[in-house]
C-alpha positions in Angstrom: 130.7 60.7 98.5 132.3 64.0 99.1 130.7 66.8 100.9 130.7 70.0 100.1 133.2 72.8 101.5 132.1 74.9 103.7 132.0 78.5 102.7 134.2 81.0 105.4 132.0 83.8 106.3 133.7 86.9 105.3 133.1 90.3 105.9 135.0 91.8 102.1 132.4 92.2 99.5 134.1 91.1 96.1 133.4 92.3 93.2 134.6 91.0 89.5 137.2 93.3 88.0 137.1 96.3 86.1 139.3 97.3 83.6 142.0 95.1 85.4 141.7 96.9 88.7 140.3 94.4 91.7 137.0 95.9 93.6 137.2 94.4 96.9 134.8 96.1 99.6 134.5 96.2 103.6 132.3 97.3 106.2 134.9 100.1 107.8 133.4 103.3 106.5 132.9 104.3 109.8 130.7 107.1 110.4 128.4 106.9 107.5 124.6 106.4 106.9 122.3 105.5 104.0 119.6 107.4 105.2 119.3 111.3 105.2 115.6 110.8 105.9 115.3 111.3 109.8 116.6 114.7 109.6 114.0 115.4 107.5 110.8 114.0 109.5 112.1 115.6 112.6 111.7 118.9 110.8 108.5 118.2 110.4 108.0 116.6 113.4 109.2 119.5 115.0 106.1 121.8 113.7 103.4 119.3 114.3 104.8 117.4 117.8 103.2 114.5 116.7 105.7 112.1 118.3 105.8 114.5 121.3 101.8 114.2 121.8 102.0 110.6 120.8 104.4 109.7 123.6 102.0 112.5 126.2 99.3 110.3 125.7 100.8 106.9 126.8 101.3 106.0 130.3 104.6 104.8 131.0 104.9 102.1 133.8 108.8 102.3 133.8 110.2 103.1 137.1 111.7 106.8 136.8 115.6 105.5 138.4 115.7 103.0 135.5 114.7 105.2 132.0 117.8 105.5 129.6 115.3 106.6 126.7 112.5 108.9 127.5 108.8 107.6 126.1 109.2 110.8 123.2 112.4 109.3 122.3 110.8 105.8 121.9 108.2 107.2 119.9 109.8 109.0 117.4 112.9 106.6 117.0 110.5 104.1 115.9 108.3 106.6 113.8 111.2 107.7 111.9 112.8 103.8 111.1 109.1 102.8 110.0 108.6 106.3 107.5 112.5 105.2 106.6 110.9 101.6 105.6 112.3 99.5 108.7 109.5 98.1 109.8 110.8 95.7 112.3 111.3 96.6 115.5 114.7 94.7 115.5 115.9 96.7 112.5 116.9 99.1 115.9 119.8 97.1 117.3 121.6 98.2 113.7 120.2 101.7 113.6 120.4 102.2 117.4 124.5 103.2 116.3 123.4 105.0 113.5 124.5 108.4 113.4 121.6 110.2 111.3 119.2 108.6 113.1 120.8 109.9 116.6 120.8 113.3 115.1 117.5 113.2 114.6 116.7 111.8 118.4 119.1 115.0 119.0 121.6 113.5 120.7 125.4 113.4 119.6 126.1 111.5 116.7 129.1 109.6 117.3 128.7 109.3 120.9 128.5 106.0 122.3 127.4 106.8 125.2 124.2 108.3 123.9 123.2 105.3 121.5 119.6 105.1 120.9 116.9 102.1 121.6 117.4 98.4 120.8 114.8 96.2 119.7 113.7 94.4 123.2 113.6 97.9 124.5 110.5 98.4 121.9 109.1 94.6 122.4 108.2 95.9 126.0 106.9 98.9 125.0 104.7 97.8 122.2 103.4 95.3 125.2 102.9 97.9 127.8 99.8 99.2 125.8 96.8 99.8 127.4 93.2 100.1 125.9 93.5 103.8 127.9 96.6 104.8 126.7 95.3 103.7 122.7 91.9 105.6 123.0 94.0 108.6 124.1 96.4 108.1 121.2 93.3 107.9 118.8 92.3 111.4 120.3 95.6 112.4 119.5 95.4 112.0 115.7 92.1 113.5 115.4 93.2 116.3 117.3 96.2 116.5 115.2 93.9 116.7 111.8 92.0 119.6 113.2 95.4 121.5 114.3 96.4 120.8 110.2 93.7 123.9 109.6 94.4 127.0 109.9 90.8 128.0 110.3 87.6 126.1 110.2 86.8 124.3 106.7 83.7 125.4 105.2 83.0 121.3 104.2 84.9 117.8 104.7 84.4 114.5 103.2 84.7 111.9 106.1 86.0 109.0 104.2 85.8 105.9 106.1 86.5 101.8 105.2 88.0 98.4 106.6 91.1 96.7 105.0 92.4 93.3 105.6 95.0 92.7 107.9 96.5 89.4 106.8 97.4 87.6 110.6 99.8 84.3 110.1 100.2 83.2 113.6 97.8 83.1 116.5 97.2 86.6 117.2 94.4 87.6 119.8 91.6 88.4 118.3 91.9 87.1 114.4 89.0 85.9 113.0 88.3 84.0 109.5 86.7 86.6 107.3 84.9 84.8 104.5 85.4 87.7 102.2 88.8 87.6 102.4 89.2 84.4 102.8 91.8 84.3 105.6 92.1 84.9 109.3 92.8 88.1 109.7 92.3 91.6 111.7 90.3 94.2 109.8 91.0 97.7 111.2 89.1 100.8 110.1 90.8 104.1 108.9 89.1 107.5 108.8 90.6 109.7 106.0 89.8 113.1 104.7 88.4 112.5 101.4 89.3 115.9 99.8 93.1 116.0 101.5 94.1 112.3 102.0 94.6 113.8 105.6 94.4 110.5 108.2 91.7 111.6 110.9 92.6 108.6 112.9 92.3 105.0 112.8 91.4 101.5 114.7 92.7 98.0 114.5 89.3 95.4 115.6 88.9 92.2 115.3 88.6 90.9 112.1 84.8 89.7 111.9 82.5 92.6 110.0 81.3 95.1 111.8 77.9 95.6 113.0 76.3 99.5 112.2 76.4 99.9 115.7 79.9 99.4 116.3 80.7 102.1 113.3 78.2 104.0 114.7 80.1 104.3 118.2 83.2 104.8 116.5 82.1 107.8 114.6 79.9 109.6 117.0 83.4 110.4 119.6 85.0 111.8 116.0 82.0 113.8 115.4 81.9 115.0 118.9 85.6 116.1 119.2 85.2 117.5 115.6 81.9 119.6 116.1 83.6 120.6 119.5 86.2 123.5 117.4 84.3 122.8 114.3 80.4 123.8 114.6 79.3 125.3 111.3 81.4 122.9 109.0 79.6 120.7 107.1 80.8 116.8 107.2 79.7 114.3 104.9 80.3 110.5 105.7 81.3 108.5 102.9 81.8 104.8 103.0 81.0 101.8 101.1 78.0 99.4 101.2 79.4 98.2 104.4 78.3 101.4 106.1 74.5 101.9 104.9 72.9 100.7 107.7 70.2 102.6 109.9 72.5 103.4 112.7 75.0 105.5 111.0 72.2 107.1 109.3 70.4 108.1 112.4 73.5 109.8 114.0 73.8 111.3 110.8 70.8 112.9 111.4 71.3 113.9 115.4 74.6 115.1 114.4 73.8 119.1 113.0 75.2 120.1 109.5 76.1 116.6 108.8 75.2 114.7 105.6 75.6 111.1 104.2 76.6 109.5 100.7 77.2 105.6 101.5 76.9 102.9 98.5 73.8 100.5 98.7 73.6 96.8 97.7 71.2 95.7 95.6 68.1 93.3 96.6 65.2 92.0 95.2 63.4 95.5 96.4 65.8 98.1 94.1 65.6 95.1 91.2 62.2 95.7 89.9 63.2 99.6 90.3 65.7 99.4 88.2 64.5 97.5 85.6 63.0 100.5 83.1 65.9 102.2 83.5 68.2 98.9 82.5 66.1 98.7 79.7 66.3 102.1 78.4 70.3 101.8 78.7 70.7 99.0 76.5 68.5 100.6 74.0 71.0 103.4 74.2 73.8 101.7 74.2 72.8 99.5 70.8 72.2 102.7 69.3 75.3 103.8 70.2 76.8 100.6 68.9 75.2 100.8 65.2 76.3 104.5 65.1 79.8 103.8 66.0 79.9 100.2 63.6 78.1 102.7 61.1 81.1 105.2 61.2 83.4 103.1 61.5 84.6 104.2 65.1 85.5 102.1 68.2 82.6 100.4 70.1 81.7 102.1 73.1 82.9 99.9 76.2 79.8 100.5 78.3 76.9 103.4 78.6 75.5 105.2 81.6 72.7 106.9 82.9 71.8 108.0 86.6 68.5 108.5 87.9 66.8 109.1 91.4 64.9 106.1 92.8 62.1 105.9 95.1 62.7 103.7 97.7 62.9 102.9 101.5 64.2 99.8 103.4 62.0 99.2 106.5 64.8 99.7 108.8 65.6 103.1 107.7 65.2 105.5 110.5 63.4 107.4 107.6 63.0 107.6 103.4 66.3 108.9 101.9 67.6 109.7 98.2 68.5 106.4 96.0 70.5 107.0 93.3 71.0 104.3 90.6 73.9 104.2 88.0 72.2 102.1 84.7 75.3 100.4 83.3 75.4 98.2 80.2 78.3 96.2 79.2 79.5 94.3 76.6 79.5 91.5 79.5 75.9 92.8 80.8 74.2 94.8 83.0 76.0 96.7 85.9 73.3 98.5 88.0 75.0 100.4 90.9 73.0 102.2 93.7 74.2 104.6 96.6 72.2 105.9 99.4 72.4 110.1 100.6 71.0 112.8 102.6 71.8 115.2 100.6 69.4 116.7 98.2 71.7 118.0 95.8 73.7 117.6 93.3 72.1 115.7 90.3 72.1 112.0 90.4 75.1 111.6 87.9 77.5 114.4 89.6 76.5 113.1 93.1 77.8 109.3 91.9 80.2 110.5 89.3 82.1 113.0 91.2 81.8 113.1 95.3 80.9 108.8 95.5 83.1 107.2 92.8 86.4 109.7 94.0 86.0 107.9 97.4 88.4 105.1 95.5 91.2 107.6 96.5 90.9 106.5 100.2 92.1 102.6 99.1 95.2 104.3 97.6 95.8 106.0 101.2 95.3 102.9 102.7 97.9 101.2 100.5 100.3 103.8 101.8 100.2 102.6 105.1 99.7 99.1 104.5 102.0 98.5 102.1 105.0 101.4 102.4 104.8 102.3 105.6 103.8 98.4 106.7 100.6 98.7 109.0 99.9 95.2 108.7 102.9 94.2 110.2 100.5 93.0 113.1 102.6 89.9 114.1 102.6 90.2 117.9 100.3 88.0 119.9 98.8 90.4 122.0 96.1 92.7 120.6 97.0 95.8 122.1 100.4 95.8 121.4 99.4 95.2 117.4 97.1 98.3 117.7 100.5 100.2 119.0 102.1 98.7 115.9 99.6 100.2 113.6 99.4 103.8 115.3 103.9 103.8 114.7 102.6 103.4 111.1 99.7 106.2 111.3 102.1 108.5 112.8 104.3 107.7 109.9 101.8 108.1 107.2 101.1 111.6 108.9 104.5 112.9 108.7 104.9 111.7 104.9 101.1 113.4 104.0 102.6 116.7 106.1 106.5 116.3 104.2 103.9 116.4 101.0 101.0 118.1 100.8 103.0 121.3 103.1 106.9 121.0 101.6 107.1 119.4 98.5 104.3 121.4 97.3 105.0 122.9 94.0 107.8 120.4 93.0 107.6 116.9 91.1 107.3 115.2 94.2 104.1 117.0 95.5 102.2 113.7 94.5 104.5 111.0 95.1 103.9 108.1 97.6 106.2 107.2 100.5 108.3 104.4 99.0 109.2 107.0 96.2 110.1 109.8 98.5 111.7 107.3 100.8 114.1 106.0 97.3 114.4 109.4 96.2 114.7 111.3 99.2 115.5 109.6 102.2 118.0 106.7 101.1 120.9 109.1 100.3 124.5 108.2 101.8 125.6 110.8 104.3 129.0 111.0 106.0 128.7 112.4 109.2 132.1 114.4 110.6 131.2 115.8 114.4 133.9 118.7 115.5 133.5 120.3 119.3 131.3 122.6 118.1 129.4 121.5 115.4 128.6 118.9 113.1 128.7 118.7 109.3 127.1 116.0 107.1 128.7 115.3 103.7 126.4 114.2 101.1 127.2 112.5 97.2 128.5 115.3 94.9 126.7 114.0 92.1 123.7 113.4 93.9 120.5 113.9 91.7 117.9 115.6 94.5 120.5 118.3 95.3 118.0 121.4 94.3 115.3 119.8 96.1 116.7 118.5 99.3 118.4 122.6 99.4 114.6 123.8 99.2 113.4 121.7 101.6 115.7 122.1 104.4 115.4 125.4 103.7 112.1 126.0 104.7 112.4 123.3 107.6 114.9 125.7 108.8 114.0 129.0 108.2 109.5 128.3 109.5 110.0 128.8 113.3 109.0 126.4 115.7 105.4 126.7 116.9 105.5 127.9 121.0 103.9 124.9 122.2 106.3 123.1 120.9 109.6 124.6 122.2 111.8 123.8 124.6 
């Protein structure tokens, strides 16, 4: 029996042949990157501070005579590789060399002396989180979304909603979730819902909340907001998971603030319901016999929305019931939601300011899945609710990059892993002279125009005061 040979690790790259010539390649390029990214996020980084606040809100228990990297620098090294799509923390003992990356930390790019963080470096910090140092962060982000306006909002849609945070190990506090069938953590985000602007965000345990935890949550947002904010109007938006008397009641204590939160059905709505059903499949045959009748497609379901009278006992009072009469070819598919607010009509309040609430689960896939904020695989808690802030802070440079740069241009819309392929992952030689330092990008890259607008306007918007050295 003969085993097989051993294969000689080798650091060429080889390539079949091209019109007879060999391709061999090497690792030897010296100083060159893939990613032109990081000098993008620290312009914007620049005009919000968000790393800078971010890192001003965590107490560091490193003693002064032994810091090489400064907490800011922490922050926003790790920021930038996780908005760059290097989620792990270990991606840094490659990156720490990187010269892009350094430029971006403002140091020297080919300086060894000045090489950034390595990946232990960020294992301890990550596990020197404290539940003070995480509330303050949370303060941080909420503070940031009000600094995002230039004055006061005349009305805001306060999305809010859980998503499952997969755990495999033996994380503290996972919990089976029968819904989801799978231990997991289940943190809440708070969205804008007319913006996509992340208001701030919590990793919990992953058990379902009770109203009154949601309710505790909530009420320090409302207070900060209301605090520059008074005569805006906020409406909370959530699922079915949020109609429960305790959000409802600091709905009510909290002025100029309204409701709009879906509502399971129960043997109560049922019987409500039930006329309206009716009349909807009368409509909908009629509207099948007029479309087999003329020959037309069958419609695929009809509608009708109507106000309900109804109450649950634990209601701090009676509210508006709206009910959305579906019928299916596969049945009936009777929908309620719950509201304070008196207006609009019943099929504009579910058609247009409940259904568009489907837009936060796309924000949340943006964090989750480009900007990884279920990459929750450390066994302490606190240090996974660091983990998911690095990825907030990363979402909230991306939404800034967007909705504030790349405004007007094809990319105004696009999600982080296509400005990440498109914008960030471009090869950059980097040449450093005594007195400056020049980057040298493809010739035939594609983005040219666009990457020429954008660090234009990086470059020529001035710093904000607060945030100058």
């Amino acid at each position: 029996m003969t085993t097989p040979m051993a294969v000689p690790v080798q650091e060429t790259l080889r390539f079949p042949p091209v019109d007879g010539l060999s391709i061999r390649g090497s690792f030897d390029g010296g100083a060159l990157s893939s990613d032109f990214g990081p000098l993008l996020l620290r312009g914007i980084d620049r005009q919000i501070g968000l790393t800078e606040r971010l890192a001003s809100a965590f107490r560091d228990p490193r003693h002064p005579s032994y810091i090489t990297h400064s907490l800011q620098a922490l922050f926003a090294q790790r920021i930038y590789q996780i908005a760059c799509a290097y989620e792990d923390a270990n991606d840094a003992n490659a990156l720490r060399t990187d010269p892009v990356f350094k430029l971006a930390l403002e140091r020297k790019p080919l300086d060894g002396a000045v090489d950034l963080a390595s990946g232990p470096t960020f294992s301890r910090l990550e596990n020197a989180a404290t539940p003070q140092g995480l509330y303050r962060m949370a303060q941080v982000f909420v503070d940031g979304f009000i600094a995002s306006y230039p004055k006061p909002p005349k009305a805001i849609v306060l999305d809010m909603d859980h998503s499952e945070d997969a755990a495999h190990g033996r994380q503290e506090e996972i919990f089976y979730n029968h819904h989801y069938g799978s231990h997991c953590y289940l943190p809440l985000f708070l969205f804008e819902g007319l913006s996509g602007k992340l208001i701030t965000a919590a990793l919990r345990p992953g058990k379902r909340p009770t109203g009154e935890e949601n309710a505790a949550i909530l009420k320090r947002v409302l207070k900060r907001l209301r605090a520059v904010w008074p005569e805006t109007h906020i409406i909370l938006r959530g699922d079915g998971h949020f109609a429960n008397p305790e959000l409802m009641q600091l709905a009510l204590d909290t002025p100029r603030t309204d409701f709009l939160f879906g509502l399971a059905g129960n043997a109560a709505l049922s019987p409500l319901a039930k006329s309206h059903l009716e009349a909807a499949r009368r409509l909908h045959e009629t509207r099948l016999a007029h479309a087999r009748a003329n020959r037309q497609s069958a419609p695929g379901a009809t509608r009708t929305y109507h106000d309900l009278e109804y109450r649950a006992k634990s209601w701090p009072q009676a509210f508006r019931v709206v009910l959305k009469a579906e019928v299916m070819a596969l049945g009936d598919n009777p929908r309620y939601v719950v509201t304070s607010l008196d207006l609009p009509t019943p099929e504009s309040l579910y058609r247009d300011l409940y259904c568009v609430r489907g837009q936060d689960e796309n924000w949340i896939k943006m964090i989750k899945n480009d900007l990884a904020s279920d990459r929750t695989s450390d066994h302490r808690f606190l240090a996974n609710h660091l983990r998911l802030y690095f990825s907030c802070a990363a979402y909230v440079l991306h939404q800034t990059l967007r909705t504030d740069v790349l405004v007007h241009t094809e990319m105004a819309k696009a999600q982080p892993a296509t400005v990440i392929l498109k914008l960030f992952k471009i090869a950059v030689r980097v040449v450093q002279y005594k007195d400056r330092v020049k980057l040298h990008l493809p010739t035939a890259c594609p983005v040219k125009d666009l990457l020429h607008r954008i660090t234009e306007i990086l470059f020529r918007v001035p710093e904000p005061a607060w945030n100058s050295s």
